[in-house]
C-alpha positions, 0 to 999 in steps of 0.5 A, spaced: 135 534 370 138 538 366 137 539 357 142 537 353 145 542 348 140 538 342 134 539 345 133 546 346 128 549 342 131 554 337 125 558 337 128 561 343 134 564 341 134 569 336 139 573 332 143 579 335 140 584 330 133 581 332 134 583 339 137 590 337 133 592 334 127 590 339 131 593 344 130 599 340 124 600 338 122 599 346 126 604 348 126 609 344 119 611 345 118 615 340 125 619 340 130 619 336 137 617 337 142 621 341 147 625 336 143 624 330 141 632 328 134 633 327 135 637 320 140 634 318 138 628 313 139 621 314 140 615 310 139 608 310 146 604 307 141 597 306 134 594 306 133 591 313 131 584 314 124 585 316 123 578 315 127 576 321 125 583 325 119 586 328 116 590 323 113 597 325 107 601 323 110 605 316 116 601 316 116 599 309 114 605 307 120 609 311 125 605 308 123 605 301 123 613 301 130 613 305 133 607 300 131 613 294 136 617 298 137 622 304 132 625 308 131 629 314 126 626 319 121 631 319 121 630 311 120 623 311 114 624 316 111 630 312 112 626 304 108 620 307 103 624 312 103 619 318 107 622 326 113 623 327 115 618 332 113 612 327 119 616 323 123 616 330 122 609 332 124 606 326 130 611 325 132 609 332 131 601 331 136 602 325 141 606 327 142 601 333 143 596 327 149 601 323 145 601 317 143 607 318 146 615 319 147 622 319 149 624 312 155 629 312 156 631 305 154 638 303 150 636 297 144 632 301 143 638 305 144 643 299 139 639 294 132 638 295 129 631 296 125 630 290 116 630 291 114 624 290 108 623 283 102 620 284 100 614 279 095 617 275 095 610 271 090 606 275 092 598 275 087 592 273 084 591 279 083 598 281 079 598 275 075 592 276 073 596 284 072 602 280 067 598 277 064 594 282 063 601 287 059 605 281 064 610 280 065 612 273 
């Protein structure tokens, strides 16, 4: 007996950008995409849906640099001190999206990309775990 159209269950379908970008991650395997020039910067056109996709290691991290502006992929590795391929394997599984690209304006490639600071403030509960560990 064959269902109905009603009563197939709709968490077996999902969105084409969710099957994209799985497909990406899958295949990549910790390269990056095909075209895209390892010293040149990258950048991000918008934030992902990450409520809809698979997240990776780093992710979060890599698109809050890359939405400060371009980077090359190498650079993005370095300033957040984790491998290259978790860089590589988000940057391909955007790339598959179309949010993400090559930067080809002279500028990015000219300018530097700004060091990240470090927060010397301590917040409230960084405080209260400094107490609570006995470090002064």
């Amino acid at each position: 007996m064959q269902k109905k159209p009603e009563q197939v269950d709709p968490e077996k379908f999902q969105t084409m950008d969710a099957f994209l970008w799985k497909v990406a991650i899958w295949t990549s395997k910790g390269r990056y995409p095909h075209g895209i020039d390892i010293n040149l910067p990258v950048f991000l056109k918008q934030w992902p849906n990450f409520t809809r996709l698979v997240i990776t290691l780093h992710a979060l991290r890599i698109t809050a640099l890359l939405m400060q502006g371009p980077r090359t992929l190498i650079n993005i590795a370095e300033t957040l001190d984790i491998k290259y391929q978790y860089v590589f394997i988000y940057f391909s599984a955007v790339y598959a999206l179309g949010i993400a690209g090559q930067s080809e304006r002279m500028s990015d490639a000219v300018v530097e990309p700004a060091k990240l600071k470090v927060n010397e403030k301590k917040g409230l509960l960084s405080r209260i775990m400094s107490r609570l560990r006995g470090a002064k």
